[in-house]
C-alpha positions in Angstrom: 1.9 34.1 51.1 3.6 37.5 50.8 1.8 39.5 47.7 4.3 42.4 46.0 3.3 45.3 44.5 3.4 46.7 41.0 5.0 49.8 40.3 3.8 50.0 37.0 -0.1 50.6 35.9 -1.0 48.1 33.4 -1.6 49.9 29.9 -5.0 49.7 27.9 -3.5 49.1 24.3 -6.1 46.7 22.7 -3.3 44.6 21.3 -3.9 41.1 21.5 -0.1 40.4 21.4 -0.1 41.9 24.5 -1.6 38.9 26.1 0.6 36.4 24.5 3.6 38.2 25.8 2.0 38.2 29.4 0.8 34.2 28.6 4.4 33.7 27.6 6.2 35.0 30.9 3.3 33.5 33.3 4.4 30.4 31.1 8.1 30.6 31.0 8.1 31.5 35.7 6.3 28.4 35.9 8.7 25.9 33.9 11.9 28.2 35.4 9.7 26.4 38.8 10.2 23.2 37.7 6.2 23.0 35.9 5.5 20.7 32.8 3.2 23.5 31.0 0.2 23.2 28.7 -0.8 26.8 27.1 -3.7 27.7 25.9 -6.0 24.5 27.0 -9.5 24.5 24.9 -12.3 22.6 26.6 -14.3 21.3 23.3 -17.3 21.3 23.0 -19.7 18.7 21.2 -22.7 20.6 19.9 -23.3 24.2 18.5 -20.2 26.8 17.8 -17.1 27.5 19.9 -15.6 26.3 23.1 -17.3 25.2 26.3 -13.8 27.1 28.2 -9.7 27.8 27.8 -7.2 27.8 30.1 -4.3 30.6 29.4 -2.0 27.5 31.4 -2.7 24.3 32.7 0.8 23.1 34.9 1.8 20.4 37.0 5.0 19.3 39.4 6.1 16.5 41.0 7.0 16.7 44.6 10.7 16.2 44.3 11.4 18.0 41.3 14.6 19.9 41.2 16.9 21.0 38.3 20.5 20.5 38.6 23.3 21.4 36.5 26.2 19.9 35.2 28.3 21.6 37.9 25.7 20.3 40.4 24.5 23.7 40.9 20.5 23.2 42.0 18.2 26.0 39.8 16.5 27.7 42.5 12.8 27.9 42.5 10.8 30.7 43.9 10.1 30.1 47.3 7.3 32.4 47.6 5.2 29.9 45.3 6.4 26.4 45.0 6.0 23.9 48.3 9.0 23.4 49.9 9.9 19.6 50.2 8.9 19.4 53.6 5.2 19.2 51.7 5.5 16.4 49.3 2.6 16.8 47.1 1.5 17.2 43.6 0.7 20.6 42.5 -2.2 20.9 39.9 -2.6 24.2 38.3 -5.1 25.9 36.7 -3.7 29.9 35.7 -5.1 33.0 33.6 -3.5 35.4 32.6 -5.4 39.1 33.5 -4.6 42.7 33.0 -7.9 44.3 33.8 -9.6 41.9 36.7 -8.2 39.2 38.9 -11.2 36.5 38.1 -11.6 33.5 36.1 -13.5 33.4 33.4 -17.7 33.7 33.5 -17.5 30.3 32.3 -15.8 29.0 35.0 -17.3 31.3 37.5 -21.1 30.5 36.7 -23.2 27.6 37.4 -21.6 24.9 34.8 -18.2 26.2 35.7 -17.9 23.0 38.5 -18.0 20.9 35.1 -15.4 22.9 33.4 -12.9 22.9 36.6 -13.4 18.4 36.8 -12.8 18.9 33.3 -9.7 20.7 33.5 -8.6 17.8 36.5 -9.3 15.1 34.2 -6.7 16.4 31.9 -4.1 16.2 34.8 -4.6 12.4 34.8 -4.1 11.7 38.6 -7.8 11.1 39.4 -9.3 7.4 38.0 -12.8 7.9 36.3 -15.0 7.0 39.3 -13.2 9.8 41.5 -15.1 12.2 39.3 -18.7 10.1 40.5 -20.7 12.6 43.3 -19.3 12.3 46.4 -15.6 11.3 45.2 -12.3 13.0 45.7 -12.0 14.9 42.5 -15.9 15.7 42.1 -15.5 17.2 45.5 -12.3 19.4 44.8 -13.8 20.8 42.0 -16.7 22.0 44.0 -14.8 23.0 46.6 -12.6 25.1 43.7 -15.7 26.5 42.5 -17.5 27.6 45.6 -13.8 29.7 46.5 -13.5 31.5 43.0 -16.9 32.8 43.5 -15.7 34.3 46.5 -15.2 38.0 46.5 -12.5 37.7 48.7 -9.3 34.9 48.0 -7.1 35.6 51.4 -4.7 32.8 49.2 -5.2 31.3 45.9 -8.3 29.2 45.4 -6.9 25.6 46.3 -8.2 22.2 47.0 -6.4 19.4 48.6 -6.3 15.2 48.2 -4.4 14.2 51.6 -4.5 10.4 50.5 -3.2 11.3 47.2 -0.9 14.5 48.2 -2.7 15.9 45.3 -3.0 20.3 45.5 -4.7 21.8 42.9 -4.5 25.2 42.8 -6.5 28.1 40.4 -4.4 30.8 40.0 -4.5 34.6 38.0 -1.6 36.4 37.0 -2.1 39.8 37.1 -1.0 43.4 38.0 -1.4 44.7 41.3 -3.3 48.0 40.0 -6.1 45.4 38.4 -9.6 45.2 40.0 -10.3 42.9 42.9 -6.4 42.9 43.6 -6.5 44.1 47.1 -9.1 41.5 47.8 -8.0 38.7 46.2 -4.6 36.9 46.0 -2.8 36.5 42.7 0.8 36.7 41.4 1.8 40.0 40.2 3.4 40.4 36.9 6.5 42.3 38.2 7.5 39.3 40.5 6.8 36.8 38.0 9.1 38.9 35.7 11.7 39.6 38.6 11.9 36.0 39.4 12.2 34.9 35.7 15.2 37.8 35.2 17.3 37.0 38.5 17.1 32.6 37.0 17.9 33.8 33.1 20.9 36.0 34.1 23.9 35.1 31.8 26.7 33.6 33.7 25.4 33.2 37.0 22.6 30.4 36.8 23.7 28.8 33.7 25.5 29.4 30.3 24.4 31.7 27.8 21.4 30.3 25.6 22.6 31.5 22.8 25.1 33.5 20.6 24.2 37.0 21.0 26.0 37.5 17.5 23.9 34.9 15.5 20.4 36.3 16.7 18.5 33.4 14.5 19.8 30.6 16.4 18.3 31.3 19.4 16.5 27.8 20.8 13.5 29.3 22.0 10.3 30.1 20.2 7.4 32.2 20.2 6.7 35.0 22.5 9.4 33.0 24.7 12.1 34.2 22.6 11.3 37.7 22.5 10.9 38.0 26.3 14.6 36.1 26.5 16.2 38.6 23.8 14.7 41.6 25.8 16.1 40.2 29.0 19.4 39.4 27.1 19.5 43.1 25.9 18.7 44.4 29.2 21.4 42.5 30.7 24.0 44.0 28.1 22.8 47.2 28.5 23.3 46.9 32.9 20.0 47.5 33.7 19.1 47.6 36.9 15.1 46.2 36.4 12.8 46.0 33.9 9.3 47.4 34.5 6.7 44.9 33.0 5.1 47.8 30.9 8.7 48.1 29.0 9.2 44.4 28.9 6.1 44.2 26.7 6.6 47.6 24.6 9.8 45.8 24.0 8.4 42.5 22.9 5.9 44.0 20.9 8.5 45.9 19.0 10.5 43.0 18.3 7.3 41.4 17.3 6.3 44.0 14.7 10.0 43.7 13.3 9.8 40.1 12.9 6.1 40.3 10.8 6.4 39.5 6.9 10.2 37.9 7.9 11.0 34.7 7.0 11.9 34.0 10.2 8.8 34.9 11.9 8.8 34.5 15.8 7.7 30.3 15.4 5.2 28.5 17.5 
């Protein structure tokens, strides 16, 4: 699969919004792509302090998915990433969100991490229980899953694959292409997450406007989501040709800092 390269060099701000605008967009690709989206996934645990893991996004699709208009105009997905239909199969995925490494986290990555990956299946809900019992289809996936993210080298994104289930569960990072390991190891770079999600949210061309560009406070998206679809909407206004991911943040960031102390806030 074709990997594209980032023009921009990823900036070391120590601002945690940062990462929610970056969880947001790697959030917002994969639902333009036709994924039903969990952020933010916490793996509990049940002694002691703290978490066992968390997933920045935890997505799945159906095979035959497709989003069509009123007109009957079909959304495009981004061929690069989803299977075409000629590979009917459930996609499973597991995705961080990275600036300064493409890896998982040590949690994952060291020895307990095969636990946390079944874990992370048995929240998809496709496997029954005794598929997770050694030597069944999901126990084995997760070990397989495992054993490739410990790689130092991902040629493609770490995947495993149910044949009799046309299950694919793929662990994915989303990251620049000027962070550690990313020559090495496959990932989807920020600037062709963000391309993609521009070219599908262009005013006019793939759907109606979202909103009234005149009557900011009644846009129908929340969060980090809405500041990321304002800056797109305001680059579009102004004719811009592309939006580097660096500004795309700065921008957010701004619109962030503006919002702090409103009433309106930028929601959940």
């Amino acid at each position: 699969m074709e990997r594209r390269r980032l023009t921009t060099s990823a900036s070391k701000t120590p601002d945690r919004r940062r990462a929610e605008v970056l969880e947001a967009l790697g959030g917002l690709y994969l639902r333009l792509n036709g994924y039903f989206c969990i952020r933010n996934y916490l793996q509990h645990r049940t002694t002691g302090f703290g978490l066992e893991t968390e997933s920045d996004v935890l997505a799945i699709r159906m095979p035959y998915q497709s989003e069509v208009l009123g007109d009957g105009r079909v959304q495009r997905n981004d061929d690069d990433f989803v299977f075409p239909e000629r590979f009917p199969a459930i996609d499973c995925v597991v995705a961080e969100v990275k600036e300064a490494s493409v890896e998982f986290n040590r949690s994952v990555r060291g020895a307990d991490g095969v636990h946390r990956i079944a874990a992370a299946l048995r929240m998809f809900g496709i496997f029954p229980s005794d598929a997770f019992a050694p030597g069944g289809t999901a126990a084995e996936m997760a070990e397989e899953l495992h054993r490739k993210i410990r790689a130092k080298v991902w040629s493609e994104y770490p995947r495993a694959f149910a044949p009799e289930q046309r299950v694919s569960v793929r662990l994915l990072v989303f990251a620049p292409d000027t962070a550690k390991h990313s020559d090495e190891r496959a990932h989807i770079d920020f600037q062709h997450v963000l391309d993609f999600t521009r070219g599908r949210m262009r005013p006019g061309v793939p759907c109606a406007h979202y909103r009234d560009p005149k009557v900011a406070t009644a846009s129908p998206w929340r969060g980090c989501t809405r500041l990321i679809v304002e800056v797109l909407d305001e680059s579009f206004a102004w004719h811009e040709a592309k939006i580097p991911v660096e500004q795309l943040i700065e921008r957010c960031i701004a619109k962030w800092s503006a919002l702090e102390g409103s009433e309106n806030g930028i929601g959940t």
